[in-house]
Backbone bond lengths (Angstrom), bond angles and torsions (degrees), N, CA, C in turn:
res aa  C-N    CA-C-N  psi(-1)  N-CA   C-N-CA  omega(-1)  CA-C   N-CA-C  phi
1 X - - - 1.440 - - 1.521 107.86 -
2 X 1.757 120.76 135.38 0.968 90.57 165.01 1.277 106.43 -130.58
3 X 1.685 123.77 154.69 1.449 126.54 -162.95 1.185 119.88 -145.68
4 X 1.815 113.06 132.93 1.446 132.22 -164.81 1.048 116.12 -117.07
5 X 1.401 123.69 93.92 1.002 118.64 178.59 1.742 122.05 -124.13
6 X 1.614 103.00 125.60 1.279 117.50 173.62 1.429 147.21 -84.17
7 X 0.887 123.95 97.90 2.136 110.75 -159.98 1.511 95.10 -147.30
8 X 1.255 104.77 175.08 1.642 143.21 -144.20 1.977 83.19 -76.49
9 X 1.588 103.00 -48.31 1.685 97.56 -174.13 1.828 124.94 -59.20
10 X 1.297 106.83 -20.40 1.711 113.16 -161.54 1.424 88.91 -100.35
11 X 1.666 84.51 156.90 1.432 131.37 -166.47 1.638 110.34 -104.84
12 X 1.474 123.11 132.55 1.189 96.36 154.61 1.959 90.01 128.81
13 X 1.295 131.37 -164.17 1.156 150.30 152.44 1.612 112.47 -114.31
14 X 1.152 81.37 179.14 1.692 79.39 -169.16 1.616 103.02 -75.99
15 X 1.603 117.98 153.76 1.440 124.74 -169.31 1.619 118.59 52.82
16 X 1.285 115.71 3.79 1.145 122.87 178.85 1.899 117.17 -82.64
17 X 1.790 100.55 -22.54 1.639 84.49 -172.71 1.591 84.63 -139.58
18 X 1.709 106.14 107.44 1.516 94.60 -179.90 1.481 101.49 -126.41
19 X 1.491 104.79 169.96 1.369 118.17 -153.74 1.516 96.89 -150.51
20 X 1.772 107.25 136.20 1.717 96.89 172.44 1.511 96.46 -107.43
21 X 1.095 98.30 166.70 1.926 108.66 -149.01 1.941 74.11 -132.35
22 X 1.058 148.18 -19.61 1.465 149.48 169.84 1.211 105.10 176.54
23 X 1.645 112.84 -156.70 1.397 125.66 -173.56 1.548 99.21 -72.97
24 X 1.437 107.03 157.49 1.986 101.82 177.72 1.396 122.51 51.28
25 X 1.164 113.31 23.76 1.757 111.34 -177.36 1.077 115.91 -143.85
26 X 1.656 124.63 105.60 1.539 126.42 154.80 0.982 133.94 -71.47
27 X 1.519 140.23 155.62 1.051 121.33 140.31 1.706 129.67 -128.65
28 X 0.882 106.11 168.97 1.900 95.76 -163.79 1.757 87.50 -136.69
29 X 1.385 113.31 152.89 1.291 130.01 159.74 1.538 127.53 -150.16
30 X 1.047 124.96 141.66 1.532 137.41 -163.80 1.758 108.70 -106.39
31 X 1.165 104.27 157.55 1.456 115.96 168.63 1.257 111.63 -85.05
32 X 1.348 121.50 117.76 1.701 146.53 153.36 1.690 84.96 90.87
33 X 1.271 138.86 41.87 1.150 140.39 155.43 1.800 117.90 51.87
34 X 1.313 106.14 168.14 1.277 94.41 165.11 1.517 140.09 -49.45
35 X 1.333 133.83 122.57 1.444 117.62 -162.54 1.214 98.00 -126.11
36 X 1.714 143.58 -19.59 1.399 129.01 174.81 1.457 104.93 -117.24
37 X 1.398 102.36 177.50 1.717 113.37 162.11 1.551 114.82 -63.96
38 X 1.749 117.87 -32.41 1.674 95.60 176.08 1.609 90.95 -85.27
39 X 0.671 167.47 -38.59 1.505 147.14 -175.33 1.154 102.71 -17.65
40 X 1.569 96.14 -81.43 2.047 123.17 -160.94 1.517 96.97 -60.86
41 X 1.680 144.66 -13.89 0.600 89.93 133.08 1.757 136.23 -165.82
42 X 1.116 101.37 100.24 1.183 163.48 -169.11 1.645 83.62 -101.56
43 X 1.691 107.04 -76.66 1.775 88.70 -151.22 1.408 105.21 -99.65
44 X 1.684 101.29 25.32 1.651 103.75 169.69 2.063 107.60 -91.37
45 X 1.733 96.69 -38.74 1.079 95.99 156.28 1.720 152.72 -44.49
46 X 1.684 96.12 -45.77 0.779 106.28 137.61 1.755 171.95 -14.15
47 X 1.677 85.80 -59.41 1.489 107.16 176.78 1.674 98.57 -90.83
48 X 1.489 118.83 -52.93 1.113 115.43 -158.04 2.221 99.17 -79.13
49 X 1.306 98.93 -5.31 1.365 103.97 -177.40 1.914 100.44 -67.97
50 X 1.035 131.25 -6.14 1.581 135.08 -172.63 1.587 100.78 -104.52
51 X 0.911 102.35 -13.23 2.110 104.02 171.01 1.769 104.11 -109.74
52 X 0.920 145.43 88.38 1.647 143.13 -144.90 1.434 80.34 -101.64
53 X 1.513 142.89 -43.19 1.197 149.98 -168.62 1.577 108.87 -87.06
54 X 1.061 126.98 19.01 1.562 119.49 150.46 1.316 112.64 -91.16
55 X 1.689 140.10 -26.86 0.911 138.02 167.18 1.045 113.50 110.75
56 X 1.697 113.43 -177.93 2.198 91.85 176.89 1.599 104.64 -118.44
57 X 1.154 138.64 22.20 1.447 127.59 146.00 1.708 117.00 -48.21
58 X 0.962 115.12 -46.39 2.003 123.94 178.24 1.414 93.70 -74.06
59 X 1.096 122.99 -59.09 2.124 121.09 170.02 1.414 104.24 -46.58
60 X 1.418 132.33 -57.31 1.523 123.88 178.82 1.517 122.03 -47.71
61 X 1.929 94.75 -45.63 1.497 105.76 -159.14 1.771 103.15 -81.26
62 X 1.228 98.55 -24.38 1.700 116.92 167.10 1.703 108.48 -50.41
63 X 1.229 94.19 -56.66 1.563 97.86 -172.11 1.358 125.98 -79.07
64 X 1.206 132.24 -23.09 1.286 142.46 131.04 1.078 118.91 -30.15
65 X 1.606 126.09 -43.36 1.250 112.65 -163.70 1.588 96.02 -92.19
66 X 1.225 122.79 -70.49 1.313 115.48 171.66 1.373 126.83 -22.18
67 X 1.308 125.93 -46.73 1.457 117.20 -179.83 1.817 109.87 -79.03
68 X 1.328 117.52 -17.95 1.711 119.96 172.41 1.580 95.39 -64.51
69 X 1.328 116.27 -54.69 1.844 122.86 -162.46 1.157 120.68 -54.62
70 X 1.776 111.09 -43.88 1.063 126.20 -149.81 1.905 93.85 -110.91
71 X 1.502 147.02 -8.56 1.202 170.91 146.53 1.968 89.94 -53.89
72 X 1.362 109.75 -76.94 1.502 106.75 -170.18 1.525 113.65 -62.51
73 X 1.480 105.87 -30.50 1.879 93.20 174.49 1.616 99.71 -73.42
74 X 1.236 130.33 -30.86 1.366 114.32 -155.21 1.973 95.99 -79.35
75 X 1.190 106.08 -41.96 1.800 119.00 -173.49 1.698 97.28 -78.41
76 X 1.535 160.92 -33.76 0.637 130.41 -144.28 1.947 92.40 -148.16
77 X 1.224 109.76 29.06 1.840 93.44 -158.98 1.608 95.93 179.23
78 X 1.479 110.84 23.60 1.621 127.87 -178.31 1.069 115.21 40.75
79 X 1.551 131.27 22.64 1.771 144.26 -174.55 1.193 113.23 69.31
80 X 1.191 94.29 -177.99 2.006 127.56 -145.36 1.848 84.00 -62.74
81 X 1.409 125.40 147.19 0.826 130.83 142.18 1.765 118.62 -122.63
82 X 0.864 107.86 -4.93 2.337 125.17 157.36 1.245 109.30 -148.92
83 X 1.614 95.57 149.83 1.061 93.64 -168.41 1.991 85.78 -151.01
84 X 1.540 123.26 128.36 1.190 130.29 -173.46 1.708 115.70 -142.57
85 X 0.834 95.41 143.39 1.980 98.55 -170.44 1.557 110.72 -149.93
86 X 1.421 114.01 106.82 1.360 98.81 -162.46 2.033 92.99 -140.63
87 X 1.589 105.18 147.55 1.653 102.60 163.25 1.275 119.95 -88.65
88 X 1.292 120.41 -176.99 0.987 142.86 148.64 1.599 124.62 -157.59
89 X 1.464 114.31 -175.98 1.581 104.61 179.62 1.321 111.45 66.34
90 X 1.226 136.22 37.27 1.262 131.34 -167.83 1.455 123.53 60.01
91 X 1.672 134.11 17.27 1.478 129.94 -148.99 1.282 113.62 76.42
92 X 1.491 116.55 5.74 1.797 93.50 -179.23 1.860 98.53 -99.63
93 X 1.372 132.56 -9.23 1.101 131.00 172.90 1.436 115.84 -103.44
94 X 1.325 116.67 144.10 1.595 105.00 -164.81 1.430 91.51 -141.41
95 X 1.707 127.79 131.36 1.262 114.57 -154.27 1.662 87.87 -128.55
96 X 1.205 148.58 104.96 1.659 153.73 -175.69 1.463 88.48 -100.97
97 X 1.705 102.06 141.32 1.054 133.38 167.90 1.803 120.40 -125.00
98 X 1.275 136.87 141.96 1.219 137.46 -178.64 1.030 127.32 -158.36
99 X 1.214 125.91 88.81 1.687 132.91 -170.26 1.551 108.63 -106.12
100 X 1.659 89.05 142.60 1.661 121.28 169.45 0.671 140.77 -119.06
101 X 1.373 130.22 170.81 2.152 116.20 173.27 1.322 118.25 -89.42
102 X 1.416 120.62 26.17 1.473 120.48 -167.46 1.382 90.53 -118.04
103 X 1.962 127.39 135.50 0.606 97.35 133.27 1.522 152.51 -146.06
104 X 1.417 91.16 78.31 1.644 130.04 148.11 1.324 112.33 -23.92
105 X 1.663 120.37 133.43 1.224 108.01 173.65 1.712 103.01 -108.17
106 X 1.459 132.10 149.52 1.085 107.65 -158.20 2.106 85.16 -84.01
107 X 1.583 88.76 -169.39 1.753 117.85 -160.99 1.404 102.46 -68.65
108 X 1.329 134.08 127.68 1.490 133.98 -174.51 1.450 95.83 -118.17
109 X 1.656 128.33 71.34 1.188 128.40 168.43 1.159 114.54 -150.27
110 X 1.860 109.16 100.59 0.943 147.73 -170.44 1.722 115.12 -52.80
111 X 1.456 99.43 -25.75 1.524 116.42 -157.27 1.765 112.18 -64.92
112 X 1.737 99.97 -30.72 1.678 113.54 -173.66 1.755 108.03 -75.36
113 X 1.408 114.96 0.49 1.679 120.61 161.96 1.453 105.05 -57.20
114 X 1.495 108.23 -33.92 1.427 101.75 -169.47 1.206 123.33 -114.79
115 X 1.348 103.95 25.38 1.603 115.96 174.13 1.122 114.03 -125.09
116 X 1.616 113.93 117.58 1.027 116.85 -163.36 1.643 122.78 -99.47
117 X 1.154 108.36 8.58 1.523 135.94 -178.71 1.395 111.12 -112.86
118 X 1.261 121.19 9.10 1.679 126.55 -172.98 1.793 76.28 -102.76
119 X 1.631 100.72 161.02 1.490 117.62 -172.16 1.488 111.77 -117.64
120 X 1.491 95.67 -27.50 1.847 103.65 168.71 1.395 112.59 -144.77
121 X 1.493 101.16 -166.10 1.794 100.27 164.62 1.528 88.22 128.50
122 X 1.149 109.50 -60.48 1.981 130.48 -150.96 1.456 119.32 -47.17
123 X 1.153 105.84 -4.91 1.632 111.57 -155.80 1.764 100.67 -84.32
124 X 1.546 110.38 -43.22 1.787 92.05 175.24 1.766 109.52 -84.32
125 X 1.015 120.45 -17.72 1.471 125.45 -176.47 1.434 114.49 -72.22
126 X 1.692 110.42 -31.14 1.330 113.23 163.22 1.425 130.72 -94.82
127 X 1.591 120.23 -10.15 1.551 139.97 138.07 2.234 97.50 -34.19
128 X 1.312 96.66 -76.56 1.468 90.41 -152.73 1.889 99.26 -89.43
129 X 1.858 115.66 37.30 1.256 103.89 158.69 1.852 100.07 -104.75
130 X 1.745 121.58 -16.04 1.186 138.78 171.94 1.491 114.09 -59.66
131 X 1.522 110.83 -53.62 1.339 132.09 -177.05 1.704 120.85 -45.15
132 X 1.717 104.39 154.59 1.173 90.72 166.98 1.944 108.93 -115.21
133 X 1.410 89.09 -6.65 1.552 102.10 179.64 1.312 97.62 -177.35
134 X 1.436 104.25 163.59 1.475 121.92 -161.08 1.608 112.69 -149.63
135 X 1.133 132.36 154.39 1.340 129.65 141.63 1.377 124.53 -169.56
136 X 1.641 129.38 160.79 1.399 122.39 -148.98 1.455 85.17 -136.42
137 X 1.372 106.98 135.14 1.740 123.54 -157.28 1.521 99.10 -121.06
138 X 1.521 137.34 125.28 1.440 89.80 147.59 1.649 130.11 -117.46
139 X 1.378 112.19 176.97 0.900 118.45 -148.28 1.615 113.45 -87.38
140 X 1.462 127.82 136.76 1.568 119.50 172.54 1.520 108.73 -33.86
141 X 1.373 108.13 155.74 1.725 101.63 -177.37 1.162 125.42 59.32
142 X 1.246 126.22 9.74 1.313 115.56 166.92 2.297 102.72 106.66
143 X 1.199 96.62 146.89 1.507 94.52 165.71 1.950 94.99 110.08
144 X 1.192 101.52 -175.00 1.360 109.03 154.95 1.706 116.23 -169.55
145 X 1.140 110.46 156.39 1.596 120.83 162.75 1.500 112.34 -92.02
146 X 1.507 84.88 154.09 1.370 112.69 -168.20 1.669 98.77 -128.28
147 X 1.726 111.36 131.02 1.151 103.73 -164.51 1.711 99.74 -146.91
148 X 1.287 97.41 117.78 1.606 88.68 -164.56 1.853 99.26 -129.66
149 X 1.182 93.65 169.94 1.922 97.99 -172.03 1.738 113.13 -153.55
150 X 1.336 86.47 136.35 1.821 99.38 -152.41 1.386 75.98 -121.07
151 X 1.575 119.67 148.53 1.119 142.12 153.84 1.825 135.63 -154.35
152 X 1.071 114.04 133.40 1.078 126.40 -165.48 1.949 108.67 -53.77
């Protein structure tokens, strides 16, 4: 597995302070964590950039999702406060994580896919039309994670 994870606690730039957590597993952390959509992904690219043979549908569907997640924490949940991206399955499973201080669950209405005159809304409805599973945790102290899973 390998896993990137960014938050408010780590030191360092990215790839700068790594740590093996077991066999097959990195981890990397950045200073003041992920804070935009190209960040997240940037280090979705990244991760899934070490499997070249999964292809880029899971990189597309990756990137979509990350920039919807990480757009709604910043617009609706005062932004990312974690931020984690990790494989498995050889690169064919891709597991994104994204936590906030809201805790708000975002909008589960599927219906604005098909409206084409609506101006927003779409961003978790099109997360979990990418997805292969999902779920929204929340977090001690307030906030919650967002934990979603893309697979090839």
């Amino acid at each position: 597995m390998t896993d990137h994870a960014y938050g408010a606690a780590a030191t360092g730039p990215p790839g700068t302070e790594t740590a093996g957590a077991g066999a097959g597993t990195l981890r990397a952390r950045a200073v003041g964590g992920v804070r935009t959509a190209a960040e997240a992904r940037a280090v979705v690219a990244e991760v899934l950039g070490r499997h070249p043979e999964v292809g880029d549908r899971l990189l597309g569907d990756a990137r979509l999702a990350v920039t919807e997640l990480v757009t709604n924490a910043i617009r609706h949940a005062g932004g990312v406060t974690g931020f984690a991206a990790r494989t498995s399955g050889g690169g064919r499973v891709l597991t994104i994580e994204v936590e906030d201080a809201s805790d708000a669950h975002p909008l589960d209405d599927r219906t604005v896919l098909g409206d084409p005159a609506r101006l927003g809304g779409r961003g978790w409805p099109l997360v979990q039309l990418v997805a292969t599973g999902w779920e929204v945790r929340p977090l001690p102290g307030g906030g919650k994670r967002i934990r979603v899973v893309l697979s090839v």
